[in-house]
C-alpha positions as CSV (number, residue, x, y, z in Angstrom):
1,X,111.3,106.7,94.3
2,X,108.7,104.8,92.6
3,X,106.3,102.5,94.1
4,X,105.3,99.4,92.3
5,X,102.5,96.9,93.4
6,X,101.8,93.9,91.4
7,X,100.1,90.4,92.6
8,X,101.9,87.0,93.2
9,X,101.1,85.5,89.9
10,X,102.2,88.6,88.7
11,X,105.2,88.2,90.3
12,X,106.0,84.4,89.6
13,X,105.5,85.1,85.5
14,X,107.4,88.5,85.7
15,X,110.3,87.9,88.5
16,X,112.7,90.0,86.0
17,X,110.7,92.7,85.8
18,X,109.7,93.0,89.9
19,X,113.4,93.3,90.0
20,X,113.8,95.7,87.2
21,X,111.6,97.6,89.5
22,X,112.8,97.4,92.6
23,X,115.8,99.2,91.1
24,X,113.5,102.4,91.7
25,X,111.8,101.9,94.5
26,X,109.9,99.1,96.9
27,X,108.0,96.6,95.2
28,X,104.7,95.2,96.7
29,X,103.4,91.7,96.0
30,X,100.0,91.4,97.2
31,X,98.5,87.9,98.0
32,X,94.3,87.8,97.5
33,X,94.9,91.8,97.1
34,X,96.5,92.1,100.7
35,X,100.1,93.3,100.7
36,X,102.1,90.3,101.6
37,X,105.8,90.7,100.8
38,X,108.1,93.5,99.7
39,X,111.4,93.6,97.3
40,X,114.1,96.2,97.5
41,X,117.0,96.1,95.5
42,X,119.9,95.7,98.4
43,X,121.2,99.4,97.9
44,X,117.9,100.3,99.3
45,X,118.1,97.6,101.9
46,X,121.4,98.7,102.7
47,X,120.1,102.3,103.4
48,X,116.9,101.1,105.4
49,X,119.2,99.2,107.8
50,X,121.9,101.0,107.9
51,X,124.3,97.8,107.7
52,X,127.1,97.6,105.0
53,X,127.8,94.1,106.4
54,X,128.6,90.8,104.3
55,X,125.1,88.7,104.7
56,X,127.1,85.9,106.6
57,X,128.3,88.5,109.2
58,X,124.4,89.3,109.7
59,X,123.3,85.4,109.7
60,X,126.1,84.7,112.3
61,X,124.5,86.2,115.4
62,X,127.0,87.7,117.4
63,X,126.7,87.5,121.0
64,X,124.7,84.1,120.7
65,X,127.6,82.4,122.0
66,X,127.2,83.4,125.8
67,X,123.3,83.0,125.9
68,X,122.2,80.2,127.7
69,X,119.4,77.9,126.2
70,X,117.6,76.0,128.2
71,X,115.3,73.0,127.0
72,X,112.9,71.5,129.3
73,X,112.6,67.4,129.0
74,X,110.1,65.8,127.4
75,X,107.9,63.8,129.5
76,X,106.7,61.5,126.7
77,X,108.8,58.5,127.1
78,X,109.9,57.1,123.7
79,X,107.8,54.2,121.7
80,X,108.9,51.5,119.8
81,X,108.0,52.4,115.9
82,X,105.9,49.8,114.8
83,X,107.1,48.5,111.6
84,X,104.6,46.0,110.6
């Protein structure tokens, strides 16, 4: 597995070839030379989480339908937008 680090301006002139990259291994984009993000091609994803699942499966929460949420009210008390 090879590690790759280039910067974000790297990154947004040479997308293509961070992906190329991330085809062997985990490639960090630093921002002001601090690690920021990290791209992984989804095999490698797929083995880091341990999920097979379609993305939409992932996105849909399951279980979220029996929590409760609660919002408290707003005490502000609406305005009239002044349009003038």
């Amino acid at each position: 597995m090879t590690i790759t680090t280039i910067s974000s301006r790297e990154f947004n002139q040479a997308a293509s070839e961070a992906k190329r990259a991330a085809n062997s291994g985990p490639v960090f984009i630093t921002d002001r030379g601090r690690p920021a993000h990290v791209l992984v091609s989804i095999e490698l994803w797929q083995r880091l989480t341990g999920s097979h699942g379609k993305i939409a499966d992932l996105l849909a929460m399951p279980g979220v339908e029996d929590m409760e949420l609660e919002t408290p009210r707003s005490r502000e008390l609406a305005q009239p937008a002044d349009l003038s």
